[in-house]
C-alpha positions as CSV (number, residue, x, y, z in Angstrom):
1,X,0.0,0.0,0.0
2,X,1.1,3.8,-0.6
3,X,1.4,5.6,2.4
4,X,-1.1,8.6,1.6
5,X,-1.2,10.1,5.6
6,X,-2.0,13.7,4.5
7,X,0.3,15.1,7.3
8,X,3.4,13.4,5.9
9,X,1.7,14.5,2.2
10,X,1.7,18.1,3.4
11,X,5.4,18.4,5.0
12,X,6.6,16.5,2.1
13,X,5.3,18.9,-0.3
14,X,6.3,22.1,2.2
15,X,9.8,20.9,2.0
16,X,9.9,20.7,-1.7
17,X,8.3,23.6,-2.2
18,X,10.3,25.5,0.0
19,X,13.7,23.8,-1.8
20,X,12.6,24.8,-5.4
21,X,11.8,28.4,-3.9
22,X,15.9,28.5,-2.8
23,X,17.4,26.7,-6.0
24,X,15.4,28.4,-8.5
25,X,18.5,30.7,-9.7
26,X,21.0,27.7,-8.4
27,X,22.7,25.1,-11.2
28,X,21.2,22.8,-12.9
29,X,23.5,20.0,-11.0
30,X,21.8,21.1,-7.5
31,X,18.2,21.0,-8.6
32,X,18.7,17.8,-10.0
33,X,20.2,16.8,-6.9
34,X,17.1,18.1,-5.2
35,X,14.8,16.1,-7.2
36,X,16.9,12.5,-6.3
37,X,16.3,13.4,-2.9
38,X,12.7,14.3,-3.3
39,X,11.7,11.3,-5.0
40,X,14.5,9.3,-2.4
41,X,12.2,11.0,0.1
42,X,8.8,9.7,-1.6
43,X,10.6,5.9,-2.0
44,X,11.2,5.9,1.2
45,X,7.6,7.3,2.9
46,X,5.3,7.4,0.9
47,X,5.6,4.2,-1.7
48,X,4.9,0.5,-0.6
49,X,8.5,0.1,0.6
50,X,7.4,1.9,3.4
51,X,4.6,-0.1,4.6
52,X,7.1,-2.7,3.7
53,X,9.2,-1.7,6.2
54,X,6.4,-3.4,8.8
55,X,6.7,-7.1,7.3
56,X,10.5,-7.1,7.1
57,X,13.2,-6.0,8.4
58,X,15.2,-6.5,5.4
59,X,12.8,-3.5,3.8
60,X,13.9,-1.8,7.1
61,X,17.5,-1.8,6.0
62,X,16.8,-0.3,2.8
63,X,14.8,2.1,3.9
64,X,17.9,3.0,6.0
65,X,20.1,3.1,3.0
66,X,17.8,5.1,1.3
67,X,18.2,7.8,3.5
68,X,21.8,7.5,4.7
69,X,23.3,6.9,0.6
70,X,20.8,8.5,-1.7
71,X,18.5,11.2,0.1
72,X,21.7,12.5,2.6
73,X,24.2,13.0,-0.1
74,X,21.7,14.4,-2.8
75,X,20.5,16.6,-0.1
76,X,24.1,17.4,0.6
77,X,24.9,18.0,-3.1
78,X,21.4,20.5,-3.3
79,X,22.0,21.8,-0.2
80,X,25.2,21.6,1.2
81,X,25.7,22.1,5.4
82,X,29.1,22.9,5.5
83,X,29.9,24.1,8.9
84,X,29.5,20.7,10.7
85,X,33.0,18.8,10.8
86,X,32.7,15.8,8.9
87,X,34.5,14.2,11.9
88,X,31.5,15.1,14.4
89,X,28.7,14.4,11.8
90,X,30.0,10.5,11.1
91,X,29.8,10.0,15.0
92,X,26.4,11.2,15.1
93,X,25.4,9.1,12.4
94,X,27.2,6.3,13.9
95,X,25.7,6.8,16.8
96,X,21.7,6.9,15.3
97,X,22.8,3.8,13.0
98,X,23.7,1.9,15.9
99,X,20.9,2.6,17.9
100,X,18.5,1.8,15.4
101,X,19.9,-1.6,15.6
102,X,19.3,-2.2,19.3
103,X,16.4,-4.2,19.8
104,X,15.3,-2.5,22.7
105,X,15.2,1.0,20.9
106,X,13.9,-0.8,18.0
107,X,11.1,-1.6,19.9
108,X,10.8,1.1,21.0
109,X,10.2,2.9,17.7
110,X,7.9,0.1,16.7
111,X,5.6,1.2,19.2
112,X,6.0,4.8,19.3
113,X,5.0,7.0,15.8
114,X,6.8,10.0,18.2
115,X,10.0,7.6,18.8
116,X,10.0,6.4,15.2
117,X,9.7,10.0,13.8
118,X,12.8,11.0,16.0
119,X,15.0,7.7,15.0
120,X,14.3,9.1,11.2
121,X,15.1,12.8,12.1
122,X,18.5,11.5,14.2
123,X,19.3,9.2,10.8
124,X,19.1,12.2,7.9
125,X,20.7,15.0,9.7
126,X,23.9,13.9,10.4
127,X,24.0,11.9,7.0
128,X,23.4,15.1,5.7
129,X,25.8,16.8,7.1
130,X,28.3,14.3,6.5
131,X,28.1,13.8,3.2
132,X,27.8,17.5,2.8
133,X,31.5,17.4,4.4
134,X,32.9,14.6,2.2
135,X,31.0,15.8,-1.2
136,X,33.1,19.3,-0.5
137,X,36.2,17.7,-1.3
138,X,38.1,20.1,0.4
139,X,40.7,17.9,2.1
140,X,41.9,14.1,2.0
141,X,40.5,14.3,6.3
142,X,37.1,14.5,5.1
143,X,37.5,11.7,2.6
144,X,39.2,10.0,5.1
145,X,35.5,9.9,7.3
146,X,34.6,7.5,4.5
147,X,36.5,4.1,5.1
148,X,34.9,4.0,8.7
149,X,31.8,4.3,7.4
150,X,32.2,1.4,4.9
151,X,33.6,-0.5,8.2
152,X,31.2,0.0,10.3
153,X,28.4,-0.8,7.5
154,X,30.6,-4.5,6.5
155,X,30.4,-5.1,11.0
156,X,26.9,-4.3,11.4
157,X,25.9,-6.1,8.4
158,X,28.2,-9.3,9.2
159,X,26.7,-9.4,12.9
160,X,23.2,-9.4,11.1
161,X,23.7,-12.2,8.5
162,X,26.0,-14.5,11.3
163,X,23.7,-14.0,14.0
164,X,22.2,-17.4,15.3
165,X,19.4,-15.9,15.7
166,X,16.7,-13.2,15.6
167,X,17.3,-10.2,17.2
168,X,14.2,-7.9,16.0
169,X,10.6,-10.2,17.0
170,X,8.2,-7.6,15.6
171,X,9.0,-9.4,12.6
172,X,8.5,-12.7,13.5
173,X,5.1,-13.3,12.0
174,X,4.9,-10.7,9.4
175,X,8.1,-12.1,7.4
176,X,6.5,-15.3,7.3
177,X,4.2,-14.3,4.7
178,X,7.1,-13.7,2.1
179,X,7.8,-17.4,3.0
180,X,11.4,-16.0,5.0
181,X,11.7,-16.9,8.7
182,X,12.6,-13.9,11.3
183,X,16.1,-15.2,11.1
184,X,16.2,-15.5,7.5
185,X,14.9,-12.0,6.6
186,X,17.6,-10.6,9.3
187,X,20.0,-12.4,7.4
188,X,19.0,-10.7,4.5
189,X,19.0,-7.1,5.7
190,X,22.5,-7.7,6.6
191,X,23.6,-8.6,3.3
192,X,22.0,-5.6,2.0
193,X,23.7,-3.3,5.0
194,X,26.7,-5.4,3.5
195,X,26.7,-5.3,-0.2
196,X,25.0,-2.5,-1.5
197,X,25.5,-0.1,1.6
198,X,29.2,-1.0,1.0
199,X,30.0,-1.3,-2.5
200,X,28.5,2.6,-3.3
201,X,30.3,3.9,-0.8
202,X,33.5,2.1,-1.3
203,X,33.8,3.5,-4.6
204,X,33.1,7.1,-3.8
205,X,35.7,7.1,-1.5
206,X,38.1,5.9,-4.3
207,X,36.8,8.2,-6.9
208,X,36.9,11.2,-4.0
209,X,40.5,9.9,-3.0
210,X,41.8,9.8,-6.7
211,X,40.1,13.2,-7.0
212,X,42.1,14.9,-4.7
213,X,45.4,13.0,-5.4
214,X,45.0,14.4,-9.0
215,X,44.8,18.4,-7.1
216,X,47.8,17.3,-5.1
217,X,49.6,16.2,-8.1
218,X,49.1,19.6,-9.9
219,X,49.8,21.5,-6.8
């Protein structure tokens, strides 16, 4: 089902509304970036992946990916935030990724629309921020923030597809309907933490790297 709840509807289209108003004299780079993110943004919330996210918590992990690799860096490209230290944005990420993961919290946010809707808002900020840090390409330390996010993402996605067993229960019922146990579907949201959150990221950091080792040269 699409996710049609008129008060997500109306913030949705406030935001964009309000980001065309500010890019309509910027390049035509940024307001294409601005459109990735607006239609990461309607992926995420407002198309069946979101409802989705209830079954399994493999969609769960995408959803996060979504927002951490597509809607964070095109937001970051459209609208850069460049006064947060790349350094102090990763740990806040790291810190909102990690949580997310903690069954407890998880429940949490399961329960709560309030809890859920502040796990979201602690997820895109920093991830925002940080990629607005790397994207700048100012200096290799920025780059650098890359490699322990592609660490990070391989360890939390290897402790979800070696786990003995499931960590998130919510699940436990609704995954059975795509014919995947609770521990099978965990399984799979780590190999998509694992693959695709890694691979993308991977690669930008050499592409970034070989950027800036092409400035140094000519310096």
């Amino acid at each position: 089902m699409w996710n049609l709840d008129p008060p997500l509807l109306l913030a949705l289209a406030l935001c964009t509304v309000a980001g065309l108003w500010h890019l309509r004299h910027a390049s035509r780079t940024r307001q294409r970036a601005f459109g990735v993110a607006t239609g990461g943004a309607v992926l995420a919330f407002v198309s069946p992946l979101c409802a989705l996210t209830v079954a399994l918590f493999a969609a769960r992990s995408a959803h996060h990916l979504i927002l951490i690799s597509m809607i964070a860096p095109a937001l970051a490209v459209a609208l850069p935030l460049l006064r947060i230290p790349a350094g102090a944005s990763f740990f806040a990420l790291s810190a909102a990724l990690w949580a997310w993961h903690v069954p407890a919290v998880y429940s949490a946010a399961w329960d709560s629309t309030a809890i859920y809707w502040a796990m979201q808002a602690a997820l895109l900020p920093p991830a925002w921020a940080f990629w607005s840090a790397v994207l700048s390409g100012q200096s290799w330390r920025d780059v650098a923030w890359l490699m322990p996010l592609v660490a990070q993402m391989g360890f939390l996605g290897a402790i979800l597809t070696f786990a003995g067993r499931p960590f998130y229960l919510e699940h436990l019922a609704l995954a059975e309907r795509f014919g995947l146990t609770a521990l099978s579907d965990q399984q799979l949201a780590g190999l998509i933490m694992w693959v695709p959150g890694m691979v993308p990221v991977a690669a930008l950091a050499a592409y970034l790297a070989w950027g800036l080792l092409g400035i140094t040269r000519r310096a």
